[in-house]
PDBQT receptor file of N, H, CA, C and O in Angstrom, charges set to zero:
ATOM      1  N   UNK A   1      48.353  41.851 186.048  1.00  0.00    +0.000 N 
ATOM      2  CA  UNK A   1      49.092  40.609 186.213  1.00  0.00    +0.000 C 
ATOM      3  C   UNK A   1      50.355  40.601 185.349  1.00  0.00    +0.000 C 
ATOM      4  O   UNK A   1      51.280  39.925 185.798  1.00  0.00    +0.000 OA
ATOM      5  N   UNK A   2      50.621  41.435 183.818  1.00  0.00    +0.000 N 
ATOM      6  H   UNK A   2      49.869  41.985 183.453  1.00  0.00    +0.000 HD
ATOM      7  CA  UNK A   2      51.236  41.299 183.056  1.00  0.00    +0.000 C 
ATOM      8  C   UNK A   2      52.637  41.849 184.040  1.00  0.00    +0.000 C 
ATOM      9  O   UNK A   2      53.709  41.258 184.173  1.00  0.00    +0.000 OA
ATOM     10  N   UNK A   3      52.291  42.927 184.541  1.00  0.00    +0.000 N 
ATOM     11  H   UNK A   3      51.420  43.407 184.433  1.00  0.00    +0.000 HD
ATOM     12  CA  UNK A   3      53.090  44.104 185.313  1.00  0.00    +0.000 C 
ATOM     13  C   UNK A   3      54.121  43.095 186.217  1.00  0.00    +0.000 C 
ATOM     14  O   UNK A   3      55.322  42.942 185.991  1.00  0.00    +0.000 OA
ATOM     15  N   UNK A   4      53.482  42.570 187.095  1.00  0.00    +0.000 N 
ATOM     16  H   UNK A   4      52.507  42.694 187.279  1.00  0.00    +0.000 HD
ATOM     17  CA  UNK A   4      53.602  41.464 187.969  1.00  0.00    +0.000 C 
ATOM     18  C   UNK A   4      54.755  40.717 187.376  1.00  0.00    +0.000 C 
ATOM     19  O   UNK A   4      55.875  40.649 187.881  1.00  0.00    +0.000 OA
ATOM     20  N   UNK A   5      54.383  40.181 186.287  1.00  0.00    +0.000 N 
ATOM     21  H   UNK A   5      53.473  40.237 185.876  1.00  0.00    +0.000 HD
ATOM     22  CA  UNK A   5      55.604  39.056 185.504  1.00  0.00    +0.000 C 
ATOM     23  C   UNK A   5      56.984  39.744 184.951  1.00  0.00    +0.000 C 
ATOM     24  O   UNK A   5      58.080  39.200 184.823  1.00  0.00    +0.000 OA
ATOM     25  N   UNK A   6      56.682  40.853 184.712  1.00  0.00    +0.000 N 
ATOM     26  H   UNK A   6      55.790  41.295 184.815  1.00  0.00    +0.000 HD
ATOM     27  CA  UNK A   6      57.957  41.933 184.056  1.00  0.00    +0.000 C 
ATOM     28  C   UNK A   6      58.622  42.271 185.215  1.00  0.00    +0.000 C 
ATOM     29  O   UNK A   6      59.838  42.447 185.148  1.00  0.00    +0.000 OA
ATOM     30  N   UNK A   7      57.715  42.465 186.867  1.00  0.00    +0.000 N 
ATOM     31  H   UNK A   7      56.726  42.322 186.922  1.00  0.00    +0.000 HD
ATOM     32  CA  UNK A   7      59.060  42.982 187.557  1.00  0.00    +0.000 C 
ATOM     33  C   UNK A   7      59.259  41.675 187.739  1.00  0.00    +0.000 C 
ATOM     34  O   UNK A   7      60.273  41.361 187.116  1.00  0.00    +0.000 OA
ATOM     35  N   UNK A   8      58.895  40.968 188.162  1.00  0.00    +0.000 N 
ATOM     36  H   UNK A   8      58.071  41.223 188.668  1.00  0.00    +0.000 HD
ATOM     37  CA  UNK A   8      59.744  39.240 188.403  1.00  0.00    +0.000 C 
ATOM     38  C   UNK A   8      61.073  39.119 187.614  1.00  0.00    +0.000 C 
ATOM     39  O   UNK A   8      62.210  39.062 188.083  1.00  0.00    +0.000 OA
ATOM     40  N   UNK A   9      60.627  39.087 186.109  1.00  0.00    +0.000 N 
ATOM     41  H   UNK A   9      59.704  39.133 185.728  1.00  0.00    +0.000 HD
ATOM     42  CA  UNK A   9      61.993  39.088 185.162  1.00  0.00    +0.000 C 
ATOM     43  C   UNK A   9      62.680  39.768 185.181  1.00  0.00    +0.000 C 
ATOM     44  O   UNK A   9      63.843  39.391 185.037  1.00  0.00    +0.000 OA
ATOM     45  N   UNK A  10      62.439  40.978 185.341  1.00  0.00    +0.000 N 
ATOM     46  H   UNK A  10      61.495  41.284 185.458  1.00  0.00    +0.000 HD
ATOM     47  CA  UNK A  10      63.582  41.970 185.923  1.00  0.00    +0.000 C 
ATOM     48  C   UNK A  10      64.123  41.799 186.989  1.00  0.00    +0.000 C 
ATOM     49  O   UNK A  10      65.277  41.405 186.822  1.00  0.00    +0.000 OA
ATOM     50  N   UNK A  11      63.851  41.903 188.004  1.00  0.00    +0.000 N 
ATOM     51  H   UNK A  11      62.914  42.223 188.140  1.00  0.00    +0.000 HD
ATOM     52  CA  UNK A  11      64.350  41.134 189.591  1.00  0.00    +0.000 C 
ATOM     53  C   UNK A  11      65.362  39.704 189.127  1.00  0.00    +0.000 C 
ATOM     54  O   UNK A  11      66.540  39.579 189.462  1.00  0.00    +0.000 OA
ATOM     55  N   UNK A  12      65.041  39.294 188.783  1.00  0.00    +0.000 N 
ATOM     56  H   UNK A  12      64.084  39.395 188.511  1.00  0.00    +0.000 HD
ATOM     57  CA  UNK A  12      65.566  37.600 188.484  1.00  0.00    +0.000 C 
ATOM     58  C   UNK A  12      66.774  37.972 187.435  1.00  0.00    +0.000 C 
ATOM     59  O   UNK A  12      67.851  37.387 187.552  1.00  0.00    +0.000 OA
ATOM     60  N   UNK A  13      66.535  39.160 186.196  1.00  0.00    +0.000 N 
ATOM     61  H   UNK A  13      65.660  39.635 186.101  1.00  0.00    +0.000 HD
ATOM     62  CA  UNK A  13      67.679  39.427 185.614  1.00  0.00    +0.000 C 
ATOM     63  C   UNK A  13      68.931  40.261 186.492  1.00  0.00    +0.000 C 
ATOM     64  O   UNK A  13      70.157  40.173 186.433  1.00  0.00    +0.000 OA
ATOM     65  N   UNK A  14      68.101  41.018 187.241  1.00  0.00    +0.000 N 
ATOM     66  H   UNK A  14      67.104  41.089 187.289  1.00  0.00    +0.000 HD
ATOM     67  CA  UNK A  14      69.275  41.523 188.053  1.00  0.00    +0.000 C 
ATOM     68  C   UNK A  14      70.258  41.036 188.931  1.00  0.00    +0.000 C 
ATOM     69  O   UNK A  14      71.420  41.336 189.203  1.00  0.00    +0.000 OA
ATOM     70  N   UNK A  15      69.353  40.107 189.329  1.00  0.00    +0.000 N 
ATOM     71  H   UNK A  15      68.409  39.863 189.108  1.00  0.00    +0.000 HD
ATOM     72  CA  UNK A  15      69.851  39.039 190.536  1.00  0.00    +0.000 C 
ATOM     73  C   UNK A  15      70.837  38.574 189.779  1.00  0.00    +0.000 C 
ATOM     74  O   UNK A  15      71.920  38.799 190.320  1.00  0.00    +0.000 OA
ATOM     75  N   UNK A  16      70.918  38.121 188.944  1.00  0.00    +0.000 N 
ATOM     76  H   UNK A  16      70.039  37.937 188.504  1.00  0.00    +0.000 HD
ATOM     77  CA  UNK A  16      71.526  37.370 187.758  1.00  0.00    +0.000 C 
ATOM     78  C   UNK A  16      73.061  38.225 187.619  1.00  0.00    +0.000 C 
ATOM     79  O   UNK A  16      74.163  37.731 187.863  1.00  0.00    +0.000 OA
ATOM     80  N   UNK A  17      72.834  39.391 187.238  1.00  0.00    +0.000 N 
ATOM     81  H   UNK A  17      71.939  39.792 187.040  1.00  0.00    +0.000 HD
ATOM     82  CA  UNK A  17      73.840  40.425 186.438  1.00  0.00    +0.000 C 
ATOM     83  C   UNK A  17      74.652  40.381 187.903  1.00  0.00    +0.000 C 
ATOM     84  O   UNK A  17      75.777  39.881 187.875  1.00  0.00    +0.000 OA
ATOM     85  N   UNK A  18      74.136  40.881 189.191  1.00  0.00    +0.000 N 
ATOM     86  H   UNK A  18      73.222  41.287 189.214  1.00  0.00    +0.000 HD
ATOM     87  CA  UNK A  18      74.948  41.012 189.955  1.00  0.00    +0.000 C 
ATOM     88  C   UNK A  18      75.500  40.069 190.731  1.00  0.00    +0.000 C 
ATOM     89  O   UNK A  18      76.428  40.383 191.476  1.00  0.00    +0.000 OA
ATOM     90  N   UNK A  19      74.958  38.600 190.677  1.00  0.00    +0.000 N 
ATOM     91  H   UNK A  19      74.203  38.345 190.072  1.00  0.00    +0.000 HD
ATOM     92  CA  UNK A  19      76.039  37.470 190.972  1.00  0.00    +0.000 C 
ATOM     93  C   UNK A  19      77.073  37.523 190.098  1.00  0.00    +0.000 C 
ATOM     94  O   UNK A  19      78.132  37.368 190.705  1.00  0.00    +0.000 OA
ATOM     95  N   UNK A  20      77.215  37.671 188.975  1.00  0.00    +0.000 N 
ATOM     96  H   UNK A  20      76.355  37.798 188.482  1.00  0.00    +0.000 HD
ATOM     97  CA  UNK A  20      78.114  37.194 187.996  1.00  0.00    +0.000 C 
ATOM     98  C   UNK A  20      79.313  38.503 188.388  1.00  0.00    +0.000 C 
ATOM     99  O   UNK A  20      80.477  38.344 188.021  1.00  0.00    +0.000 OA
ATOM    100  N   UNK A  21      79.044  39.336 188.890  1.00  0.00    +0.000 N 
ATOM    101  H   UNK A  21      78.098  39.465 189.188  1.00  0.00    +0.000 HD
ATOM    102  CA  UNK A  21      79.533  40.942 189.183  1.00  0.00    +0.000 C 
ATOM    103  C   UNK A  21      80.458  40.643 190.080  1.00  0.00    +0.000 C 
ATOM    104  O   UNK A  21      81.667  40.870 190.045  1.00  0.00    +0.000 OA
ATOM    105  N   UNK A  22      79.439  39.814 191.356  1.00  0.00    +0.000 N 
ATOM    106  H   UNK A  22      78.457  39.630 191.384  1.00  0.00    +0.000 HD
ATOM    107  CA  UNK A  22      80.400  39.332 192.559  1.00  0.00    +0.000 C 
ATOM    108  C   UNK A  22      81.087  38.565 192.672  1.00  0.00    +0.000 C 
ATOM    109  O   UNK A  22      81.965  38.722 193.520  1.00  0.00    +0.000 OA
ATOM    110  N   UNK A  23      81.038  36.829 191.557  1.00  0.00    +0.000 N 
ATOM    111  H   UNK A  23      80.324  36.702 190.868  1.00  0.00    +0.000 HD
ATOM    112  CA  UNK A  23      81.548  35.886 191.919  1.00  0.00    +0.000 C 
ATOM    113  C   UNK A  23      83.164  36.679 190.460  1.00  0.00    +0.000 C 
ATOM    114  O   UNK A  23      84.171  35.978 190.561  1.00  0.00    +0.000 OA
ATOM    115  N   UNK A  24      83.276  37.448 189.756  1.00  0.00    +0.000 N 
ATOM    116  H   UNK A  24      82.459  38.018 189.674  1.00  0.00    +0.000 HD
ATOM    117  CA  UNK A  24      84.172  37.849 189.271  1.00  0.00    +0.000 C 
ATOM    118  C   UNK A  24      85.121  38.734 189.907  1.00  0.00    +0.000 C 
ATOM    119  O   UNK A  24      86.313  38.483 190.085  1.00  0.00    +0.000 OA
ATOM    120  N   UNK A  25      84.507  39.789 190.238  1.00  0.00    +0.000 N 
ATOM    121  H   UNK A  25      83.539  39.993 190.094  1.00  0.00    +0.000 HD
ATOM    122  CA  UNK A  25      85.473  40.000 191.747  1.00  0.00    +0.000 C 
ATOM    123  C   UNK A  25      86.413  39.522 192.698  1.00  0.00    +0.000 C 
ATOM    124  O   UNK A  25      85.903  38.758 193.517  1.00  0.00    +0.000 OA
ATOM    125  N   UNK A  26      87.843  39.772 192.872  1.00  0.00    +0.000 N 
ATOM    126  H   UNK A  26      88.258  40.393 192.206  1.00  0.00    +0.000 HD
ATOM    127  CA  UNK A  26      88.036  39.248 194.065  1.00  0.00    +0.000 C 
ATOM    128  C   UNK A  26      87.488  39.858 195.510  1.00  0.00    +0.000 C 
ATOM    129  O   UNK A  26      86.675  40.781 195.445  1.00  0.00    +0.000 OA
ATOM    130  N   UNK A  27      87.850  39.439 196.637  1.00  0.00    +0.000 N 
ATOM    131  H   UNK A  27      88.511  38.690 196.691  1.00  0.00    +0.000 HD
ATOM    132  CA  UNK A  27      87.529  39.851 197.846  1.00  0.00    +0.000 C 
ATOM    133  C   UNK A  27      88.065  40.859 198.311  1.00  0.00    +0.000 C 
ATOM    134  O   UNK A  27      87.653  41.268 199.397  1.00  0.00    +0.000 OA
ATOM    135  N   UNK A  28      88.965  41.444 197.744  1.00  0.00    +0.000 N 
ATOM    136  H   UNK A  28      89.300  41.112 196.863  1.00  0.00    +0.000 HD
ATOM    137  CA  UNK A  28      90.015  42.665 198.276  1.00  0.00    +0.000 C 
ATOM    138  C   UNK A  28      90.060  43.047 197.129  1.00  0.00    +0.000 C 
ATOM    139  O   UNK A  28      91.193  43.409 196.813  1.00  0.00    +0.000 OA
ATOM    140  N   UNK A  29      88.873  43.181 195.878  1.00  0.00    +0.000 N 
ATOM    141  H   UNK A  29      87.952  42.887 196.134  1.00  0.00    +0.000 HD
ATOM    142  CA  UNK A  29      89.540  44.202 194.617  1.00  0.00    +0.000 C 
ATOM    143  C   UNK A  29      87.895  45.084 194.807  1.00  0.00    +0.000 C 
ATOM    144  O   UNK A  29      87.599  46.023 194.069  1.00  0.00    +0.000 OA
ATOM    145  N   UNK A  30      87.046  44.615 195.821  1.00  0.00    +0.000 N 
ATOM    146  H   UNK A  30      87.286  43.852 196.421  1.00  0.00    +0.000 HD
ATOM    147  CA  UNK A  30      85.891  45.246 195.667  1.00  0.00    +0.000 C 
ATOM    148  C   UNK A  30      85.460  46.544 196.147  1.00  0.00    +0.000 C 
ATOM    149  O   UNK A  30      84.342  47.051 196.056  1.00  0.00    +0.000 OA
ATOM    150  N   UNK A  31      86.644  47.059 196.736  1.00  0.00    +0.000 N 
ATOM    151  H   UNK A  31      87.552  46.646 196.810  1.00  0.00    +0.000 HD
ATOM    152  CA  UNK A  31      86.164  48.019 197.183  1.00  0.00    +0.000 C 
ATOM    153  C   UNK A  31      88.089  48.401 198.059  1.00  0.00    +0.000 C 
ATOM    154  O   UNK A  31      88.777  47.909 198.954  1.00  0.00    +0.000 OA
ATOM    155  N   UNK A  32      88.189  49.577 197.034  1.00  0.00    +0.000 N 
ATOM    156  H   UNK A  32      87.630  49.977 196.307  1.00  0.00    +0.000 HD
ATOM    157  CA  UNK A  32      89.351  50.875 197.253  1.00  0.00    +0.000 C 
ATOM    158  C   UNK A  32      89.035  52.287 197.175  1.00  0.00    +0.000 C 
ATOM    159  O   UNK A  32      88.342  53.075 196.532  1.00  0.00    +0.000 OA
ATOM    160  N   UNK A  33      90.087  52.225 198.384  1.00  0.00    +0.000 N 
ATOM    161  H   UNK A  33      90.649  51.584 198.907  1.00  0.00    +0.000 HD
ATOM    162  CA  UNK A  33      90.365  54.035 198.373  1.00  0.00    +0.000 C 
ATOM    163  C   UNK A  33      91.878  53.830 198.620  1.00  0.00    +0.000 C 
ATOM    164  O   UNK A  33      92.564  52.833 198.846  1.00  0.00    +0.000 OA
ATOM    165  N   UNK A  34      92.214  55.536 198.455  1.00  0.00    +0.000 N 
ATOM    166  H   UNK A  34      91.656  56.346 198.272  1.00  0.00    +0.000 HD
ATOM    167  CA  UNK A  34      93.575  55.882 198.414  1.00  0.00    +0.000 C 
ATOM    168  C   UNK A  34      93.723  56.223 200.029  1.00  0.00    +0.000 C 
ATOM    169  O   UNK A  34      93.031  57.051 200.622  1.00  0.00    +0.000 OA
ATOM    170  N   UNK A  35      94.917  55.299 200.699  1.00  0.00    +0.000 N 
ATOM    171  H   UNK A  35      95.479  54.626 200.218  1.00  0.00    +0.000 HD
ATOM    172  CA  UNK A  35      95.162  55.494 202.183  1.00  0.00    +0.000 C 
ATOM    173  C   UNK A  35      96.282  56.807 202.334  1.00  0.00    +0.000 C 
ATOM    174  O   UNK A  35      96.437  57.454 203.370  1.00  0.00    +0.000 OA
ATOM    175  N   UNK A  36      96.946  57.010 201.163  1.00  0.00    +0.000 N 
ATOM    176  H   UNK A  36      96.819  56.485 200.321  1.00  0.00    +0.000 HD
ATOM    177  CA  UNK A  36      97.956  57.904 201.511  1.00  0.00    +0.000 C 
ATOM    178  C   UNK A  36      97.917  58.615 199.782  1.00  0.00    +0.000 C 
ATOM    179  O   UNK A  36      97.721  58.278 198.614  1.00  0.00    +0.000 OA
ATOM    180  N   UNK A  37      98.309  59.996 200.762  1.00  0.00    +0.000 N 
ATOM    181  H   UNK A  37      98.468  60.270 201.711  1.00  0.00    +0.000 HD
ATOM    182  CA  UNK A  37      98.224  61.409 199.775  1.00  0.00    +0.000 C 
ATOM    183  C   UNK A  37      98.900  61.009 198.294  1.00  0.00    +0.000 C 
ATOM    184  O   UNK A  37      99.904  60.353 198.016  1.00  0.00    +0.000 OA
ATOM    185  N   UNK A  38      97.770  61.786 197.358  1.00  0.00    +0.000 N 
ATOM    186  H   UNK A  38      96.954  62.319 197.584  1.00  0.00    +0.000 HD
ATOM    187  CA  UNK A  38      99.135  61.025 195.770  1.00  0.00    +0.000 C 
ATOM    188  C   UNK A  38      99.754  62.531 195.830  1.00  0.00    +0.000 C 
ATOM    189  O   UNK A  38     100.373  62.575 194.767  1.00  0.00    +0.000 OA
ATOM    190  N   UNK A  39      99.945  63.827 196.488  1.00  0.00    +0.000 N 
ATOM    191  H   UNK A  39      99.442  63.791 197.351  1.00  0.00    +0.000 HD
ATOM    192  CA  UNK A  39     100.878  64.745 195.942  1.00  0.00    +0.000 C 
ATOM    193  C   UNK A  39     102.173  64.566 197.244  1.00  0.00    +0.000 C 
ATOM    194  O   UNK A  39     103.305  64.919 196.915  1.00  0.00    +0.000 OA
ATOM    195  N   UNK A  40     101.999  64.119 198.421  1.00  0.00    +0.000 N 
ATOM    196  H   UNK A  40     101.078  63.832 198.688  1.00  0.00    +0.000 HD
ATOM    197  CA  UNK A  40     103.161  64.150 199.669  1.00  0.00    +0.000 C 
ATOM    198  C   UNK A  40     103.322  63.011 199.435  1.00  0.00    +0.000 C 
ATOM    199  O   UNK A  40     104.281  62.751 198.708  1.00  0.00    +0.000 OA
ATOM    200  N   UNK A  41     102.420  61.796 199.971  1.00  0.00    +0.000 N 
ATOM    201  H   UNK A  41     101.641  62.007 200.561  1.00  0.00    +0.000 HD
ATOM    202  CA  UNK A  41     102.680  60.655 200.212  1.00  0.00    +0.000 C 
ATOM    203  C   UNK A  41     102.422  60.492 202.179  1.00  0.00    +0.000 C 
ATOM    204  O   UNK A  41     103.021  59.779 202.985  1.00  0.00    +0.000 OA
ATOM    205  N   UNK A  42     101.448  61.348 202.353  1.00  0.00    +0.000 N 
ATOM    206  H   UNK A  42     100.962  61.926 201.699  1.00  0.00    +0.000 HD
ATOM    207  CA  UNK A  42     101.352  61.831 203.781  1.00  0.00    +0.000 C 
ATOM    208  C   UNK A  42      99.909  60.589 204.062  1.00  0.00    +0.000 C 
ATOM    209  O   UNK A  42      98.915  60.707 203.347  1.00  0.00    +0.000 OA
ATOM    210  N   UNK A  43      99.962  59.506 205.107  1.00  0.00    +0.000 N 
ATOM    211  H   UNK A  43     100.771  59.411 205.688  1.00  0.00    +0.000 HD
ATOM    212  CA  UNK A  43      99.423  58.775 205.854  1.00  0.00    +0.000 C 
ATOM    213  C   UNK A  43      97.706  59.919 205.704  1.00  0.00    +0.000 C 
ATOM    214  O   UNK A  43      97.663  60.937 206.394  1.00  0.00    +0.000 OA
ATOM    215  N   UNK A  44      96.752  59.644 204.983  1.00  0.00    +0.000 N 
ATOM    216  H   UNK A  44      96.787  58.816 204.422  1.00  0.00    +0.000 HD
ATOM    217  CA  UNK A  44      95.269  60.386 205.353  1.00  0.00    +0.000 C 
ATOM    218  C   UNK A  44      94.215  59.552 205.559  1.00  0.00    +0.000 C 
ATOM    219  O   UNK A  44      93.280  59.934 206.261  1.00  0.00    +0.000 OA
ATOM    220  N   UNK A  45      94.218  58.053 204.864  1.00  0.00    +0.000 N 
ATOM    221  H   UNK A  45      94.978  57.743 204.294  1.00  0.00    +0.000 HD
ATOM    222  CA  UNK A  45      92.688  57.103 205.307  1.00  0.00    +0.000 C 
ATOM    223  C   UNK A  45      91.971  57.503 204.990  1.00  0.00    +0.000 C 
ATOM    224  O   UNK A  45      90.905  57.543 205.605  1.00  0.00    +0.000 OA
ATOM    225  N   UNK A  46      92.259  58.254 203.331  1.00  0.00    +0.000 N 
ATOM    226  H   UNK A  46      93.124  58.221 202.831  1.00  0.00    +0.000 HD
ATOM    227  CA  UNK A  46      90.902  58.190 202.819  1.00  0.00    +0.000 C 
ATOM    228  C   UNK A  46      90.448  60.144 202.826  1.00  0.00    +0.000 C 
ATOM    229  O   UNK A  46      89.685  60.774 202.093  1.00  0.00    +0.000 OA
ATOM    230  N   UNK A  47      91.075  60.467 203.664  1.00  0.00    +0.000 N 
ATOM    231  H   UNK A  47      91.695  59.955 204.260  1.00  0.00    +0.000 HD
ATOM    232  CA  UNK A  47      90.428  62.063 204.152  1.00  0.00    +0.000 C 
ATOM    233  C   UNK A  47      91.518  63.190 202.948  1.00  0.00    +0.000 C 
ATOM    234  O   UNK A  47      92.282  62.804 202.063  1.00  0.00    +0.000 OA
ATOM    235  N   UNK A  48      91.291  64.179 203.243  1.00  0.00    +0.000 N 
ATOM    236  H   UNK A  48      90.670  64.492 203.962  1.00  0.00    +0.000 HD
ATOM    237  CA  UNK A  48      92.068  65.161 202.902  1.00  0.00    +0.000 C 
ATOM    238  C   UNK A  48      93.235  65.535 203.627  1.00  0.00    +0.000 C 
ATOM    239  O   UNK A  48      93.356  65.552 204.852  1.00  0.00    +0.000 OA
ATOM    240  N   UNK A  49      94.410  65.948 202.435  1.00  0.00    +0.000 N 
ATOM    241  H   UNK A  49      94.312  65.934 201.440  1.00  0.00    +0.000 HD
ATOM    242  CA  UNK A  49      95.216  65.779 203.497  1.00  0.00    +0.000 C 
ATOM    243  C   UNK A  49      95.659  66.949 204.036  1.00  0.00    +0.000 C 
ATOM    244  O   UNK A  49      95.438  67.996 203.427  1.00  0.00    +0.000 OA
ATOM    245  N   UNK A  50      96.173  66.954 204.942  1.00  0.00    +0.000 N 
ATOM    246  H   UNK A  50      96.353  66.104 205.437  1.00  0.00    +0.000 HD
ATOM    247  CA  UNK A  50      95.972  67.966 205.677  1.00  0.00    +0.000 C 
ATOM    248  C   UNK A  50      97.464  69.138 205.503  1.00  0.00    +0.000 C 
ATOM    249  O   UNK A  50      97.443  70.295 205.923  1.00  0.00    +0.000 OA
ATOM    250  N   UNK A  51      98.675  68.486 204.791  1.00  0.00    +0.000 N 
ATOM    251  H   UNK A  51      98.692  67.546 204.450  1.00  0.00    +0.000 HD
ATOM    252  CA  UNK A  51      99.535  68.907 204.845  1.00  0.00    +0.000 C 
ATOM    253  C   UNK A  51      99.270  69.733 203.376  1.00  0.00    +0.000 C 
ATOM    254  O   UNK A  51      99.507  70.941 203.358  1.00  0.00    +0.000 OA
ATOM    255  N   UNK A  52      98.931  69.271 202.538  1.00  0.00    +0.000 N 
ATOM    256  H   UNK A  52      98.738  68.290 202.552  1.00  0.00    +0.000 HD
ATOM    257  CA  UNK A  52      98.326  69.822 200.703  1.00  0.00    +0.000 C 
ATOM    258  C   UNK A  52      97.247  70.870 201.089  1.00  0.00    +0.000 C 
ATOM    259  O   UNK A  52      96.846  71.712 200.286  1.00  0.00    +0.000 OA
ATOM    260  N   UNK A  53      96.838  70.774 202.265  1.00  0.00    +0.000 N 
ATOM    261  H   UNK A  53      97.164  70.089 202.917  1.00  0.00    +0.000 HD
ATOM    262  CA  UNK A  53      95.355  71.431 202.217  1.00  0.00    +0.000 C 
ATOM    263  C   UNK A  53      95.873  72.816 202.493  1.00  0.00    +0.000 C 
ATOM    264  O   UNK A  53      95.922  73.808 201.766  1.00  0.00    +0.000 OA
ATOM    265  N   UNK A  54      96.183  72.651 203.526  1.00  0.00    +0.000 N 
ATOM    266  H   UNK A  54      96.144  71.845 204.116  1.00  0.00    +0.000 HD
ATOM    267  CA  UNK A  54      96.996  74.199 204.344  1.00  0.00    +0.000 C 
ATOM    268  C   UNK A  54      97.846  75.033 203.703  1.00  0.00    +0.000 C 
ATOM    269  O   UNK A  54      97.946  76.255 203.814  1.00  0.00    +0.000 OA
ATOM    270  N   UNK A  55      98.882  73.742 202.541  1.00  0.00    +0.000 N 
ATOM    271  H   UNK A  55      98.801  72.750 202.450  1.00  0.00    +0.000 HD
ATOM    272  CA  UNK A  55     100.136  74.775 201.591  1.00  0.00    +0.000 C 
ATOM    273  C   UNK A  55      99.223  75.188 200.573  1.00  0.00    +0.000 C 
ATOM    274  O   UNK A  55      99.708  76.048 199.838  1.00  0.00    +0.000 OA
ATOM    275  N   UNK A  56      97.858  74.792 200.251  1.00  0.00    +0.000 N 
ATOM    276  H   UNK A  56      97.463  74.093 200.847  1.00  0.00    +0.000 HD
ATOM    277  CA  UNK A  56      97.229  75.427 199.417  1.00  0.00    +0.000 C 
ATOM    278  C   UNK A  56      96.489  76.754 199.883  1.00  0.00    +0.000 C 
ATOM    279  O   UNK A  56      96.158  77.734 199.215  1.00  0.00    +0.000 OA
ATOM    280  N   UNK A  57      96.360  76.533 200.993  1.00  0.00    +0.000 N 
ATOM    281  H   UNK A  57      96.629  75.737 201.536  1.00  0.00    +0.000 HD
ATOM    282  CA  UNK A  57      95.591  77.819 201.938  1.00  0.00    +0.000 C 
ATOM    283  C   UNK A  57      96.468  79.287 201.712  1.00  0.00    +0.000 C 
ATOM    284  O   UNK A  57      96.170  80.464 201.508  1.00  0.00    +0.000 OA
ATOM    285  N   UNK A  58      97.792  78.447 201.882  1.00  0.00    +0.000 N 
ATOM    286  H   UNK A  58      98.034  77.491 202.048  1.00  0.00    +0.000 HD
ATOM    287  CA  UNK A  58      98.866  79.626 202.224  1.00  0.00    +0.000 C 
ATOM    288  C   UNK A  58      99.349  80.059 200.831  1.00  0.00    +0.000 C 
ATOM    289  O   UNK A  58     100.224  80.906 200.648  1.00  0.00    +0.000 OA
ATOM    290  N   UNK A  59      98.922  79.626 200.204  1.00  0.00    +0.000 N 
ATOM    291  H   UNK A  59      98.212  78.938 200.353  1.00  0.00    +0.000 HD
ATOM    292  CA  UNK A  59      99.483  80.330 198.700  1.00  0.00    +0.000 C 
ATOM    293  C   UNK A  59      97.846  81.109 198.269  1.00  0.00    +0.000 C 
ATOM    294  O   UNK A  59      98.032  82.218 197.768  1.00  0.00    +0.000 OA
ATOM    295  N   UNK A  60      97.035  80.902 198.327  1.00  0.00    +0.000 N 
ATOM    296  H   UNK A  60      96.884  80.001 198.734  1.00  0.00    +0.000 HD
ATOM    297  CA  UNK A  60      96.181  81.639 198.067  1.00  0.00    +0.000 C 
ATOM    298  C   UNK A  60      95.765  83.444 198.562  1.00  0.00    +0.000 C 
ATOM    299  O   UNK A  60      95.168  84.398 198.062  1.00  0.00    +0.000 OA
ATOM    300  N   UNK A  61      96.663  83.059 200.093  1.00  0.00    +0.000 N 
ATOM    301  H   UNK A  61      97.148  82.284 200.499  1.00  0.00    +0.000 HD
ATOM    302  CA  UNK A  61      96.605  83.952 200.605  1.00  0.00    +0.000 C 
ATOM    303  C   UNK A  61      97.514  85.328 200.149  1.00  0.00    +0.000 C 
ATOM    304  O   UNK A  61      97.237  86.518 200.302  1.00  0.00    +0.000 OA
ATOM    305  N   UNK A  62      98.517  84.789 199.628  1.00  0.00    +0.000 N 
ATOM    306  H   UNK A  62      98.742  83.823 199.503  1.00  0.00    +0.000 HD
ATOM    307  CA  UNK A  62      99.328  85.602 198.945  1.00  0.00    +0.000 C 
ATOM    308  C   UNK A  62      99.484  86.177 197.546  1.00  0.00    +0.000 C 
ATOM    309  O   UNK A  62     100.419  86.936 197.291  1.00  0.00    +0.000 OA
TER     310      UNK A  62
């Protein structure tokens, strides 16, 4: 039964920690990625880019 009451308080503290998490947050600061390349500045959404990827290909090769 003791077991029982400790996860409750834990559950109830968490609940706790992560309202305070969310209501501090804004709505658009919760969640970023980078939409465009930081070495070109080339349009990727997040992916690799494809123009850095290849000039790296081609120098390796040499």
């Amino acid at each position: 039964m003791v077991i029982v009451w400790i996860g409750i308080g834990i559950g109830v503290l968490l609940a706790i920690i992560l309202i305070k998490k969310i209501s501090r947050t804004s709505k658009n600061a919760s969640f970023k990625f980078g939409v465009y390349c930081k070495k070109c500045g080339y349009k990727t959404n997040g992916l690799k880019c494809p123009r850095c990827e290849s000039a790296s290909n081609r120098q390796s090769w040499k």
